[in-house]
DRENVO-563408 format. One record per residue (C-alpha): residue number from 1; residue in one letter; chain; x, y, z. Coordinates in Angstrom, 3 decimals, padded with zeros to 6 digits. Layout:
<recs>
REC  resi  resn  chain         u         v         w
REC   NUM     A      A         X         Y         Z
...
</recs>
This chain:
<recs>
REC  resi  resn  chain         u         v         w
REC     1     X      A   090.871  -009.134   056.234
REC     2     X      A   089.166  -006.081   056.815
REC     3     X      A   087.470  -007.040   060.026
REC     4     X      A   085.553  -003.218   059.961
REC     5     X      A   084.201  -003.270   056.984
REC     6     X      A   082.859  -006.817   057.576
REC     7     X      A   081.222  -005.501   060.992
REC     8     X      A   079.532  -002.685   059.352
REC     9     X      A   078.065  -004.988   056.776
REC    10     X      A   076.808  -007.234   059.474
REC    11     X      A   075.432  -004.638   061.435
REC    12     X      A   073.932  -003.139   058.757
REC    13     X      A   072.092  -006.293   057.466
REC    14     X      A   070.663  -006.823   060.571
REC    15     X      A   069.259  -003.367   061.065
REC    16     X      A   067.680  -003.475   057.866
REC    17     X      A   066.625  -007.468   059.083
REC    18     X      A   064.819  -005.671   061.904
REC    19     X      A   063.007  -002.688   060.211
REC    20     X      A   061.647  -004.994   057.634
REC    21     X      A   060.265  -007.134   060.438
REC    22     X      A   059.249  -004.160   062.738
REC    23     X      A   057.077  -002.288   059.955
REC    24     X      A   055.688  -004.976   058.757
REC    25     X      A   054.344  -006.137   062.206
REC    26     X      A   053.236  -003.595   063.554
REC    27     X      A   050.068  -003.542   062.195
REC    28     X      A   047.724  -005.787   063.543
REC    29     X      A   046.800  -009.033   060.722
REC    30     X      A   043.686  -010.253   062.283
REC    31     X      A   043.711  -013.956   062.971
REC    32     X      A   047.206  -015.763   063.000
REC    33     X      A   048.391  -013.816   060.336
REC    34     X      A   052.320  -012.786   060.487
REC    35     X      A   055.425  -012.325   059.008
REC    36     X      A   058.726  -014.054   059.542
REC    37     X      A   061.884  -012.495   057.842
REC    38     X      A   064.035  -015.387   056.708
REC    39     X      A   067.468  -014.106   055.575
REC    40     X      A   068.826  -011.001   054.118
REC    41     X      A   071.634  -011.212   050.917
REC    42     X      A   073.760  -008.119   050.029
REC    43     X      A   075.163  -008.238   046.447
REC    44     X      A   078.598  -008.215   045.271
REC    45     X      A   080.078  -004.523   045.238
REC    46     X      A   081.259  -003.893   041.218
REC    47     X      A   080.501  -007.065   040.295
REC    48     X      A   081.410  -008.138   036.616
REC    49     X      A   079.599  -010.184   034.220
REC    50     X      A   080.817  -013.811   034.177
REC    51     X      A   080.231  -016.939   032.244
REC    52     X      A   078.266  -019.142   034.968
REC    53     X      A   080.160  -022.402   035.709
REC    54     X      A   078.635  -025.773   036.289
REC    55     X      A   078.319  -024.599   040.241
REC    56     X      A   076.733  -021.329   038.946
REC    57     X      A   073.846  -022.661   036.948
REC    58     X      A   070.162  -021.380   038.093
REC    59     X      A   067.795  -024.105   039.126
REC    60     X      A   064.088  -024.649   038.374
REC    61     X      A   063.352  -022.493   041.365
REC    62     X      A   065.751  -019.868   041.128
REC    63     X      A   064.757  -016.563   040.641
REC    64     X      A   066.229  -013.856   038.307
REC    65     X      A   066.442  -010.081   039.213
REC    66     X      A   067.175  -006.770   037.949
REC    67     X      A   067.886  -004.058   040.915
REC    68     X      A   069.769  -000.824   038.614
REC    69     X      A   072.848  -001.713   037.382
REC    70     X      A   073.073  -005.328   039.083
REC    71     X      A   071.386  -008.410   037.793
REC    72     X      A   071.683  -012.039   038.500
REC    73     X      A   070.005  -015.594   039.971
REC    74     X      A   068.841  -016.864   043.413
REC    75     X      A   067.689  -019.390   045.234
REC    76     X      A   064.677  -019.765   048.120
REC    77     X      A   067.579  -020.786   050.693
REC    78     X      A   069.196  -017.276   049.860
REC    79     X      A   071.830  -018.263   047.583
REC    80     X      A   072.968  -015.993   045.199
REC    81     X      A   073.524  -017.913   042.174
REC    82     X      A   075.129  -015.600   039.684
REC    83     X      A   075.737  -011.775   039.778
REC    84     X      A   076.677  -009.181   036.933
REC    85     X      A   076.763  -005.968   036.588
REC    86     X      A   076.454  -003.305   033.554
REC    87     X      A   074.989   000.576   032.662
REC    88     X      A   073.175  -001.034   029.736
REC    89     X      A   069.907  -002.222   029.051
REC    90     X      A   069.494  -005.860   030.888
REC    91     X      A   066.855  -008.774   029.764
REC    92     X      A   066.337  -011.752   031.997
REC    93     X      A   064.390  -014.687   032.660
REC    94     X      A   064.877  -018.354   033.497
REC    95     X      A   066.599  -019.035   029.935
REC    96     X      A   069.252  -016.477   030.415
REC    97     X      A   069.949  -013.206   029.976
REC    98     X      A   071.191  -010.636   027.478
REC    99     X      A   072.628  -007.052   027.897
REC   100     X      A   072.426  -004.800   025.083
REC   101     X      A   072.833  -000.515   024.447
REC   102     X      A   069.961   001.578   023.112
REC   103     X      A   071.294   001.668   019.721
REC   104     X      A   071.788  -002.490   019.633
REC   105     X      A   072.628  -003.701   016.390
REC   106     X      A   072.275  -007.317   017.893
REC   107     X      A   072.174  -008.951   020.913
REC   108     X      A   074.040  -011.757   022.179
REC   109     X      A   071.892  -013.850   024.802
REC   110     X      A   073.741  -015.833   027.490
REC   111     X      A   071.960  -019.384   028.608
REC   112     X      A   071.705  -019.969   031.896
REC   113     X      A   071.630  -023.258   031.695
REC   114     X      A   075.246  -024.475   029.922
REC   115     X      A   076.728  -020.448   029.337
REC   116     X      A   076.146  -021.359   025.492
REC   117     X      A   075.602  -017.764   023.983
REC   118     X      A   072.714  -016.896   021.105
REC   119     X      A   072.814  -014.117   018.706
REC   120     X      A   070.363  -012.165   017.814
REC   121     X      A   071.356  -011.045   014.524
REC   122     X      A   068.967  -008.067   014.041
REC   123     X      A   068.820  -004.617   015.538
REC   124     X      A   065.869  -004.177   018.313
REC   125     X      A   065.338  -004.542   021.696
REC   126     X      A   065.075  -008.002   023.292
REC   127     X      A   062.765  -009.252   025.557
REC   128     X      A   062.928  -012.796   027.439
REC   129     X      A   060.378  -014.087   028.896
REC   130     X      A   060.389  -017.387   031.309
REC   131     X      A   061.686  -019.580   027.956
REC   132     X      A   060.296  -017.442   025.270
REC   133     X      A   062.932  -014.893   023.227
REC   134     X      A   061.271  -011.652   021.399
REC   135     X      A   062.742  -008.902   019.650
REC   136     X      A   061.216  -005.581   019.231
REC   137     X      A   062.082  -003.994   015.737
REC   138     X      A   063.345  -000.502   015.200
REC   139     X      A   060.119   001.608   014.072
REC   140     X      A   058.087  -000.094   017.092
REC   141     X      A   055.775  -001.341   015.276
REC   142     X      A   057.187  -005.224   014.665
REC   143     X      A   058.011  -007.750   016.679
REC   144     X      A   059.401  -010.973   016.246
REC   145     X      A   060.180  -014.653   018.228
REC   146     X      A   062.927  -016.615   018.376
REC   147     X      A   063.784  -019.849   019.183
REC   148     X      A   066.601  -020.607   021.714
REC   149     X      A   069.196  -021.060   018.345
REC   150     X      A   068.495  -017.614   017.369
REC   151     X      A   066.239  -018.948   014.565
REC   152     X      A   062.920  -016.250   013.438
REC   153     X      A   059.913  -017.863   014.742
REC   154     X      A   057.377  -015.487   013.251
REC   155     X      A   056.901  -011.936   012.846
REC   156     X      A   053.903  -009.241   013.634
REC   157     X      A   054.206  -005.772   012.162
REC   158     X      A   051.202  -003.509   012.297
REC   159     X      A   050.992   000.115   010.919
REC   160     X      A   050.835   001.381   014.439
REC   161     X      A   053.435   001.760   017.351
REC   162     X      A   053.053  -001.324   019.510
REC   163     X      A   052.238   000.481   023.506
REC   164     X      A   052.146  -002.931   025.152
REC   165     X      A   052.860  -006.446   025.028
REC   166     X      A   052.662  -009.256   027.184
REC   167     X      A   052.950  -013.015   026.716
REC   168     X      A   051.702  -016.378   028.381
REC   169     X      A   052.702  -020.064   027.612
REC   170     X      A   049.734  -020.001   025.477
REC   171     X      A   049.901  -017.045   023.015
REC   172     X      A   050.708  -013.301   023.546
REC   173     X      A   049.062  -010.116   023.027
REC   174     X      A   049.630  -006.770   021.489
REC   175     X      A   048.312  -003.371   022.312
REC   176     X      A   049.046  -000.536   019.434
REC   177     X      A   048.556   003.236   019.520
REC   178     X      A   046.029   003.080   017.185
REC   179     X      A   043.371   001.400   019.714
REC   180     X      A   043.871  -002.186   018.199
REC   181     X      A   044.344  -005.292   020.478
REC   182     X      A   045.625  -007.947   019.004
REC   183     X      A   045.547  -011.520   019.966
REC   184     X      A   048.635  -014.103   018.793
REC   185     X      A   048.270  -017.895   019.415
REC   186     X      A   052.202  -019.221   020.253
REC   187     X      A   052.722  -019.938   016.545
REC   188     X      A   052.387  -016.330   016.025
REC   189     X      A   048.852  -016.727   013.909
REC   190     X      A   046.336  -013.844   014.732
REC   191     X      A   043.628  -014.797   016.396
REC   192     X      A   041.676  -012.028   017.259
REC   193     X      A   041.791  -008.374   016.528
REC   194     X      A   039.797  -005.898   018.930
REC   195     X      A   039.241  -001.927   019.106
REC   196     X      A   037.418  -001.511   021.913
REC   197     X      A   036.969   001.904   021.812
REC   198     X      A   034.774   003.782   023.505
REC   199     X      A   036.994   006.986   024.547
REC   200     X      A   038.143   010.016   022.908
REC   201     X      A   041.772   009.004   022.369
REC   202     X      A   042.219   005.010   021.432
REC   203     X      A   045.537   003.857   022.699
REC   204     X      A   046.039   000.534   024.263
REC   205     X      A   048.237   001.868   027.591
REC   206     X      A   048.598  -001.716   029.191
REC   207     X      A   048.019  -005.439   028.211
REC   208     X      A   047.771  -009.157   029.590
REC   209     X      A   046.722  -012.509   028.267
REC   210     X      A   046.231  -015.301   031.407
REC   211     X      A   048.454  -018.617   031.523
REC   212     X      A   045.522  -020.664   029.573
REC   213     X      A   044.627  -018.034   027.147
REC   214     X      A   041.173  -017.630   028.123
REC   215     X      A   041.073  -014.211   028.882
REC   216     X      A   043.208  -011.264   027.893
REC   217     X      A   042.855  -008.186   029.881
REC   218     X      A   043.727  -004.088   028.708
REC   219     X      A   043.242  -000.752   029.784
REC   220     X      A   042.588   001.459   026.906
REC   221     X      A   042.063   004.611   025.520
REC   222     X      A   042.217   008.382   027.092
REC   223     X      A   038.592   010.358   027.844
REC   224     X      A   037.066   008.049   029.086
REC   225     X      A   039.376   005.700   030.217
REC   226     X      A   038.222   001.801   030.415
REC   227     X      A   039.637  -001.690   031.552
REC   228     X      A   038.348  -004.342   029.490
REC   229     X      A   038.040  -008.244   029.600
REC   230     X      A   037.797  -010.431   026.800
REC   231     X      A   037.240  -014.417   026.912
REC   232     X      A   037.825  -016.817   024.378
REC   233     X      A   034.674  -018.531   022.491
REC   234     X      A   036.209  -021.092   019.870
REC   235     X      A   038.517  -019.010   018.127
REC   236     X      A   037.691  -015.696   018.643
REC   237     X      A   037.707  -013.411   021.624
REC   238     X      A   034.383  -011.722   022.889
REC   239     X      A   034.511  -008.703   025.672
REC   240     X      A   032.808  -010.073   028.565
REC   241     X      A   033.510  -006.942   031.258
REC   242     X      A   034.345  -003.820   030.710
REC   243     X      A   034.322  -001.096   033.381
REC   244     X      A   034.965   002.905   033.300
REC   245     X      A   037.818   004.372   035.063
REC   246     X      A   038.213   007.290   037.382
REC   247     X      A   040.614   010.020   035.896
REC   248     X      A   043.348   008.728   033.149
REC   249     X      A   046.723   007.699   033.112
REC   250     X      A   048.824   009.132   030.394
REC   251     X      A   051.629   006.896   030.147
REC   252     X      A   051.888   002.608   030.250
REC   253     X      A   049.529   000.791   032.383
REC   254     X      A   050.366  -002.041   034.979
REC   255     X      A   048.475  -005.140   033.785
REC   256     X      A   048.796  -008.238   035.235
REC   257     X      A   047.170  -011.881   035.333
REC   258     X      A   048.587  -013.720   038.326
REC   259     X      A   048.991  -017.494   037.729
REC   260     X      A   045.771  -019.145   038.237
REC   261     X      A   044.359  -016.476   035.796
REC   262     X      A   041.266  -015.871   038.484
REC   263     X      A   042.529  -012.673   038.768
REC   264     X      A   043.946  -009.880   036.655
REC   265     X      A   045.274  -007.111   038.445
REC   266     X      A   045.269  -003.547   036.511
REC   267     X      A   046.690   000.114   037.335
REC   268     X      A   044.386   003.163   037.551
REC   269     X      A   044.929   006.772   038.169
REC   270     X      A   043.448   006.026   041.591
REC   271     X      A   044.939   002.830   042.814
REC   272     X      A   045.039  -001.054   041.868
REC   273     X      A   042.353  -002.558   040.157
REC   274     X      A   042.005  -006.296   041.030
REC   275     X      A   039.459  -008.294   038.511
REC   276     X      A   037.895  -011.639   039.623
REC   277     X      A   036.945  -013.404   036.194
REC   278     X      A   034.634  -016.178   038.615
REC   279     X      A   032.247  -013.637   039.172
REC   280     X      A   033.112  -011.081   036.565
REC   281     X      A   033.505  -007.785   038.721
REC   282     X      A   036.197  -005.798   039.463
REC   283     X      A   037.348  -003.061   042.477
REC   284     X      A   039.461  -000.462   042.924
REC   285     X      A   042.605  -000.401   045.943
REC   286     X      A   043.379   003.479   047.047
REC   287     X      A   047.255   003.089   046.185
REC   288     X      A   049.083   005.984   045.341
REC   289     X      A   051.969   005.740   043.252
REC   290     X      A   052.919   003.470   040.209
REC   291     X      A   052.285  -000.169   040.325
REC   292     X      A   055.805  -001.730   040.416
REC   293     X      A   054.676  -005.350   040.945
REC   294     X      A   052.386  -007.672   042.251
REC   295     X      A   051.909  -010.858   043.603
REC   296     X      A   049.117  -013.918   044.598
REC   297     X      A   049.221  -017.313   047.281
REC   298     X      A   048.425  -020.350   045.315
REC   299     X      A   044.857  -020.366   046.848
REC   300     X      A   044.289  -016.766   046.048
REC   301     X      A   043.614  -015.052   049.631
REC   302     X      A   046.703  -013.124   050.008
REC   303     X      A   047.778  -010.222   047.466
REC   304     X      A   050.705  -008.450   047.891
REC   305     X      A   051.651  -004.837   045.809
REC   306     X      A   054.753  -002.927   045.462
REC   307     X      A   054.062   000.705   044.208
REC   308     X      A   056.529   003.623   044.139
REC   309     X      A   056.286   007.142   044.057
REC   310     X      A   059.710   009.231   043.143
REC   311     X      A   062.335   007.466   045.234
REC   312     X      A   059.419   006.116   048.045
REC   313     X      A   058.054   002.731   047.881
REC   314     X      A   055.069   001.300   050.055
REC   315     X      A   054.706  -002.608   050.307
REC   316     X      A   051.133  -003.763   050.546
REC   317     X      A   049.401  -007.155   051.337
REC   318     X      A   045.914  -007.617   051.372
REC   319     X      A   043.624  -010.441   051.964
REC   320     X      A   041.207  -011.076   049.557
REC   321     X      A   038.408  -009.292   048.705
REC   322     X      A   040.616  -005.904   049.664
REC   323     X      A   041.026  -006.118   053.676
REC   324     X      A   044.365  -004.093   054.392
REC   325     X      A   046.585  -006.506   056.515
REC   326     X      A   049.937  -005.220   056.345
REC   327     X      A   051.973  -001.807   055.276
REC   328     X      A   054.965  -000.520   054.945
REC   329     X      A   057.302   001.981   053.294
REC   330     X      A   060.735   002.415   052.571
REC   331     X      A   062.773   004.827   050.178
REC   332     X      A   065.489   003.456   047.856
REC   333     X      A   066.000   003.788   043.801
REC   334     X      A   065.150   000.438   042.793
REC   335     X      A   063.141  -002.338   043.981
REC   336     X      A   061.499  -005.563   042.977
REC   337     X      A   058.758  -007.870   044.513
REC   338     X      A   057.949  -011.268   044.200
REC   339     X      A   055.503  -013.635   045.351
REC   340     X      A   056.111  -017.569   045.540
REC   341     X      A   053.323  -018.664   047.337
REC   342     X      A   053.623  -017.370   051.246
REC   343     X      A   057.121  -016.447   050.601
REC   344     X      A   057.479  -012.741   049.613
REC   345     X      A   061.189  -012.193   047.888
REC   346     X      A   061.626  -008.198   048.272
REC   347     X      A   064.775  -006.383   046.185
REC   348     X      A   065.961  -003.025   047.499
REC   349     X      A   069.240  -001.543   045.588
REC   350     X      A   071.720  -003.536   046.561
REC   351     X      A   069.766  -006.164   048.462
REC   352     X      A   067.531  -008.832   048.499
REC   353     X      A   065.204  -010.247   051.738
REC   354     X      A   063.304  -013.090   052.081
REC   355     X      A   060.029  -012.545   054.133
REC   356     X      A   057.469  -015.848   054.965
REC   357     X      A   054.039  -015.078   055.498
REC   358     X      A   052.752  -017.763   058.491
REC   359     X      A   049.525  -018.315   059.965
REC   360     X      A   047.172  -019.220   057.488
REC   361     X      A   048.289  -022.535   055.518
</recs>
């Protein structure tokens, strides 16, 4: 037993245990407001892909995670569920996951639920989301569903490059170079197709259609750079808000509805943007660095935002409309955040913490 190398793990853990908890509280919340870090969980060191057992299987809750090379399943309690590890591409979501090389001539997708493995006979890149399977066709310009037998749902091709994508339990939506949104019920039928123009260079940088599909959200187009809102009237979708942005990103956009669909969070060259569809206005959070993640409380008066800049990520939480509450930074190559409710699950490289956010049930 290496009783040294067990120590330094255990110190180590609870340094890190106490700097999350330090930074975080140090600045004052206002009211009760305050953070309690729950456990820490250190992955497996050269962990190998394995074929999850019956005492393996993710639950409903469990979470699945991508932090560089390592990927895997856990629970709220801290349990790490399953762990793998690869240098290729990884998909995952609560169906399973798939691992595939840039040049994939098909993918093989692992359930999480019995181990069973799908192919994806086609070449592409594959992208899960919660139980839905897409692939994304060499050319960029196609993209298909799949059931979870590998069977071709439907199909999409456009004469454009697709530059975003995003997809809800009730339809998806598709952003192309050309300027064109596009708006897919969950049979794949088009409902709506959109240029909403209005700048010198149409692109479509960053998309997102809400839970119901009532809204679908973008950022578009390069001189003069614009987020837009469209709502659906019968069977069409009508812009209902659009809004000019400061400056212009030049690459893919952060856009986000979080799960009521009340608000759709979007990225901008000078911060977060953070769109309230109740009263149809939008503001802007000073945030440098790119949006990683973000993430809501179930009655909508806590955000939190991850946001990185070169190897230097800053953790946010604000309470709504945009009062600062809590900040802090730490350096590391790869992170995740997520948000279930007033628990804050926070990935650093080889890590995960759990972090509770008390005081204001």
């Amino acid at each position: 037993m290496n009783i040294k190398g067990n120590i330094k793990y255990l110190l180590a853990g609870t340094i890190v245990f106490l700097l999350v908890y330090l930074l975080l509280a140090a600045i004052p919340m206002g009211r009760d407001f305050y953070f309690e870090p729950t456990w820490v969980r250190y992955l497996p060191e050269n962990s190998e892909e394995q074929n999850p057992s019956e005492q393996q299987l993710p639950e409903e809750t469990a979470e699945p995670f991508v932090l560089g090379t390592s990927f895997g399943y856990f629970t709220g309690d801290g349990t790490l569920l399953f762990t793998g590890a690869t240098e290729e591409r990884v998909a995952i979501s609560p169906l399973g996951w798939a691992i595939y090389p840039h040049d994939a001539e098909q993918t093989t997708i692992t359930l999480a639920a019995n181990g069973a493995r799908v192919l994806i006979p086609e070449p592409g890149y594959v992208h899960l989301q919660q139980d839905r399977i897409y692939l994304f066709h060499p050319g960029g310009n196609r993209v298909s569903r799949y059931d979870a037998s590998g069977s071709s749902l439907w199909t999409r091709a456009h004469s454009a490059p697709i530059t975003a994508f995003n997809t809800s339990p009730s339809g998806s939506v598709l952003g192309y170079a050309d300027g064109n949104l596009s708006i897919l019920d969950q049979d794949g039928l088009l409902l709506s197709s959109l240029y909403p123009g209005g700048s010198d260079y149409e692109v479509i940088l960053g998309a997102s259609i809400s839970p119901d599909g009532s809204l679908v959200a973008c950022v578009s187009g390069i001189d003069r750079q614009r987020f837009i809102v469209a709502s659906r009237m019968g069977n069409q979708y009508r812009i209902v808000y659009h809004s000019y942005l400061d400056g212009n990103l030049r690459r893919q956009a952060y856009v986000h509805f979080e799960q009521s669909g009340r608000y759709a969070f979007f990225e901008t060259e000078t911060g977060l943007g953070i769109f309230d569809s109740t009263t149809l206005a939008s503001r802007v959070l000073p945030i440098a660095g790119r949006i990683v993640a973000t993430g809501s409380d179930p009655s909508n008066t806590v955000f939190t935002v991850l946001a990185r800049m070169e190897n230097r990520f800053t953790l946010s939480v604000f309470e709504e409309p945009d009062h600062l509450i809590a900040k802090t930074e730490f350096t590391g190559e790869h992170a995740f955040l997520r948000q279930q409710g007033t628990t804050i699950y926070l990935g650093i490289d080889n890590r995960i913490s759990r972090i509770d956010i008390r005081g204001y049930e």
